[in-house]
N, C-alpha and C positions, 0 to 999 in steps of 0.2 A: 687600553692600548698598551703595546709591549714596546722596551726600548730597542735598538739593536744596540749592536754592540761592536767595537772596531778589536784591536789584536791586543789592545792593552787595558780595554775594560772600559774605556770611555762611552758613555750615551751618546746615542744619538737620536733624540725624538724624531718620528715619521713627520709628523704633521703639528700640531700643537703647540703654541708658545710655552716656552717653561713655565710661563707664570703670568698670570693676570695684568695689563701693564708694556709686557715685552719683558725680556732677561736684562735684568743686570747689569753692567760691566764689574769688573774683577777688584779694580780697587774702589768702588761701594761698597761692592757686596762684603771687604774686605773692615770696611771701616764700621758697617753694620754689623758684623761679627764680634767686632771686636769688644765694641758698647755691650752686645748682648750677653758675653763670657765675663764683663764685669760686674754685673748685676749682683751678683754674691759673694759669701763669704768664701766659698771654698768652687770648684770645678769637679765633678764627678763623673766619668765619662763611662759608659757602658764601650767596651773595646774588644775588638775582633781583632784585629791588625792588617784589617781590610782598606782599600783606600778615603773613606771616608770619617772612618773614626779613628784612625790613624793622622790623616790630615785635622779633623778637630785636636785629637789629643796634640800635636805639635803648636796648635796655633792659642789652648790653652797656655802651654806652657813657657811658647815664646812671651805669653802677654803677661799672665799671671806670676809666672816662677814655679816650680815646681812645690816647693813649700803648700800651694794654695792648690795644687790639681794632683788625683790620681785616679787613673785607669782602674779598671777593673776586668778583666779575663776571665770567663766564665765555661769552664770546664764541662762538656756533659756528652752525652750519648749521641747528640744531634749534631756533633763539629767533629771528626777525626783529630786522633789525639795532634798529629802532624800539625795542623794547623792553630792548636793552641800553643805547642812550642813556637809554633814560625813568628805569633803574636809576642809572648814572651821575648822571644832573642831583640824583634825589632824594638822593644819598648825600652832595651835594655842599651841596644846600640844608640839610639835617638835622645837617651837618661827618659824616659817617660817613667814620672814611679806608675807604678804597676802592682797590684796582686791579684794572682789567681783563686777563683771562687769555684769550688765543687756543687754543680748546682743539676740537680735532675729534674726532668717534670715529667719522667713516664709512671714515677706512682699515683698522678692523674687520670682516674678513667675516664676523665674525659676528654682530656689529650691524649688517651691512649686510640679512644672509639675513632678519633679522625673524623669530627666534621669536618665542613668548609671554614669555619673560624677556628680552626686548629689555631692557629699565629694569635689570635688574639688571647685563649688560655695560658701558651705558651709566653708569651708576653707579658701577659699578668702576675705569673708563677713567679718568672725570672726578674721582673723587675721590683715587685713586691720585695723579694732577697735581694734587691740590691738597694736599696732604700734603706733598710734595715742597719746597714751598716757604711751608709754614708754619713761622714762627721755633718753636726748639729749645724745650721747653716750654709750646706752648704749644697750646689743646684745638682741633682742627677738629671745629665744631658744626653743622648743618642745620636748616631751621624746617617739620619734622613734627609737625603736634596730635595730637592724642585724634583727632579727626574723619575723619582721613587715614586710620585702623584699618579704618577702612569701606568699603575702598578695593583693588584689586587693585591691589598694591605689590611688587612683587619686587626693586627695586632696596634694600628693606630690608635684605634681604640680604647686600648688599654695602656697606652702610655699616654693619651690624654686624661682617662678617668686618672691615673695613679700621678699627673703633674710633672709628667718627666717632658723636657724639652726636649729641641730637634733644629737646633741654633743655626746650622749651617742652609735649611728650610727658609728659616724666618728670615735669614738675611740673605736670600736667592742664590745660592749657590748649586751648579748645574754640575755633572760629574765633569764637563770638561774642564768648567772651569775650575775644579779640587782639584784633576790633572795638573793642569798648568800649576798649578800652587805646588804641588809638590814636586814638580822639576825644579821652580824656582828657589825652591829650599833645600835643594839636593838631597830629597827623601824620595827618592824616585822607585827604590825599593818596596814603597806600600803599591806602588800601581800594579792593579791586577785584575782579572778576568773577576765580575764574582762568583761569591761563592757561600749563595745559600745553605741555610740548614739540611740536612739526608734527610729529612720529613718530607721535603718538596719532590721529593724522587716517589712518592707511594699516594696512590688513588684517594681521593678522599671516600671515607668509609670502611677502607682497608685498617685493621688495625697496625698502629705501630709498634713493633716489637725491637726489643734490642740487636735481636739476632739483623732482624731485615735490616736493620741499620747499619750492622757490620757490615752483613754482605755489601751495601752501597757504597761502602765507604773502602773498604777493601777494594772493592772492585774499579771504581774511577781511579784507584792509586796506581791498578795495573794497567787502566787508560793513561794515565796521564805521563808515565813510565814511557811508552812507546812513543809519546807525542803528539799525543789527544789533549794537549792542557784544554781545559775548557769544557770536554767532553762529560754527561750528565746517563749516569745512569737509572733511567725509569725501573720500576720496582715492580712488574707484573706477576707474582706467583710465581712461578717456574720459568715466567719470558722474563730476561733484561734485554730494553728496548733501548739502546743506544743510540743517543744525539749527540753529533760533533759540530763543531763553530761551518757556518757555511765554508770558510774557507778551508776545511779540512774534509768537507766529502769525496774530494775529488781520489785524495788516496786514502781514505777511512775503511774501506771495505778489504786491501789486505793485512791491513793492520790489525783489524779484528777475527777476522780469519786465523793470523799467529796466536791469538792470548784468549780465544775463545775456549781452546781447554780449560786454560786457568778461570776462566770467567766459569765455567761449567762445574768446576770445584768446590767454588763456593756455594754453591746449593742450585741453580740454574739448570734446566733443562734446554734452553733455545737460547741463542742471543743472537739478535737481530741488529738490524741499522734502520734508523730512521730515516727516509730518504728526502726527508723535510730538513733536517738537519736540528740545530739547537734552538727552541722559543722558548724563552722566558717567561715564564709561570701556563707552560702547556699543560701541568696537572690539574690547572683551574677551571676546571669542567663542572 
C-alpha cells in the first residue's frame, strides 16, 4: 500500500494502523528513542538530510553529544549533487558532525541489470562501506518509520542481514510524528517532500546508466525550478512521463508545455503528464 503525502511531506496512511497495537503517542515513542540511541558506544547514522535522518541525527545528538554521533553523507550517481550539499549546509547549520562518503554501486552488474530488488543490492553495497568505517563500538543506524512498512522495501533486507538498525521504527515513530518533532526543535528546515533515489525513476529491467541518471536528475531540477517541487520524472527511453503532487495537476500542463524544450535537450523525445498524477513507488510493477 502507498502512503500519500500532504505539502510538506508528512504520511498519511489510507487505511492501516501504523503499527501492531495502534500508534504511539509522541512522548513514548520519544522516551523509547531515546533508551534505544543509548545502547552504544558511539551513534552512526546513515544521512540524507531528509526528514527523517535528519530528525534522528538531531535527537542523537541532543541525547548523546556530538563527541559520541556522526552522520555520514553518502555522495554517488543516485542523489543529485544539489541535494548532497543541501545535506551538508544543514548538518553544518544544526553542528551535526558529518562527513561525506564517495560511494558508487553502478560498478555492480547487478545493480546495473535493475531487478526488482535493485534497493536491496544497493543497500548492501552502501551500507557494507559504511560499516567499514564506523568507530569500533559503535551502532550504524538508518531513519526508517512505521510508515516506510507500507512501502516496497527490499533493501530491508540488507540492513537486517548487515545489523544496521532503524531506531525511530522500533520505537513507533510515524512521519507525522518526526514532523511535529522537528517543529518543535525548530528544525523545521529538514521537512520535506521525499525524495528518493533517480533509480526509482527507471523500469525495472531497464539498465541503469549514468547518463539516464543525469538526465533524471537534470531534468526534475528544471521541474522543480517552475514549481513542480515534488514532481518525479519517469525514465521511459525517449518518453519522460511526468508526475506532479495531485495538488499541482490542475496547472501542471502549462508548465510543462514552457520547459518541455529543455526537457527535450536532454535526450527526450516526448514528454508527457501523467494524468494520475504522483504514486509512490508506481515503478513497482
Amino acid at each position: 500500500m502507498n502512503n500519500e503525502f500532504d505539502a510538506a511531506g508528512a504520511a498519511r496512511p489510507r487505511s492501516e494502523p501504523a503499527a501492531e497495537g495502534g500508534q504511539m503517542d509522541v512522548a513514548g515513542a520519544l522516551t523509547k528513542l531515546r533508551e534505544i540511541l543509548s545502547r552504544s558506544a558511539g551513534v552512526a547514522i546513515a544521512y540524507s538530510g531528509g526528514m527523517d535522518s535528519g530528525f534522528l541525527a538531531l535527537a542523537a545528538v541532543r541525547w548523546r553529544g556530538s563527541e559520541q554521533v556522526r552522520a555520514y553523507v553518502v555522495a554517488s550517481e543516485l542523489m543529485p549533487p544539489t541535494e548532497t550539499e543541501r545535506a551538508l549546509r544543514l548538518a553544518e547549520r544544526f553542528k551535526i558532525p558529518c562527513e561525506r562518503l564517495e560511494i558508487s554501486v553502478l560498478p555492480l552488474p547487478v545493480f546495473r541489470e535493475h531487478p526488482p530488488d535493485r534497493c536491496y543490492h544497493c543497500k548492501r553495497e552502501i551500507f557494507a562501506r559504511l560499516l567499514a568505517v564506523v568507530p569500533a563500538g559503535w551502532r550504524l543506524v538508518e531513519g526508517s518509520n512505521l510508515d516506510d512498512r507500507n512501502d516496497y522495501r527490499p533493501g530491508k533486507r540488507a540492513l537486517a542481514e548487515l545489523g544496521v538498525g532503524s531506531p525511530l521504527d522500533e520505537a513507533g515513530f510515524t512521519k507525522a510524528m518526526i514532523r511535529q518533532m522537528l517543529q518543535e526543535w525548530g528544525a523545521a528546515d529538514f521537512i520535506r517532500l521525499p525524495m528518493p533515489c533517480l533509480a526509482t525513476r527507471i523500469p525495472f529491467g531497464t539498465p541503469v546508466e549514468a547518463e539516464t541518471l543525469r538526465q533524471i536528475g537534470e531534468g526534475e531540477a528544471i521541474l522543480a525550478a517552475v514549481g513542480l517541487a515534488g514532481a518525479r520524472l519517469r525514465h521511459h527511453g525517449a518518453i519522460a512521463r511526468i508526475e506532479v503532487t495531485p495538488a499541482d495537476l490542475p496547472r501542471a500542463l502549462p508548465l510543462l508545455q514552457s520547459v518541455a524544450p529543455r526537457l527535450r535537450a536532454l535526450g527526450f523525445r516526448f514528454v508527457t503528464l501523467d494524468v494520475e498524477g504522483y504514486r509512490q513507488g508506481s515503478m513497482n510493477w
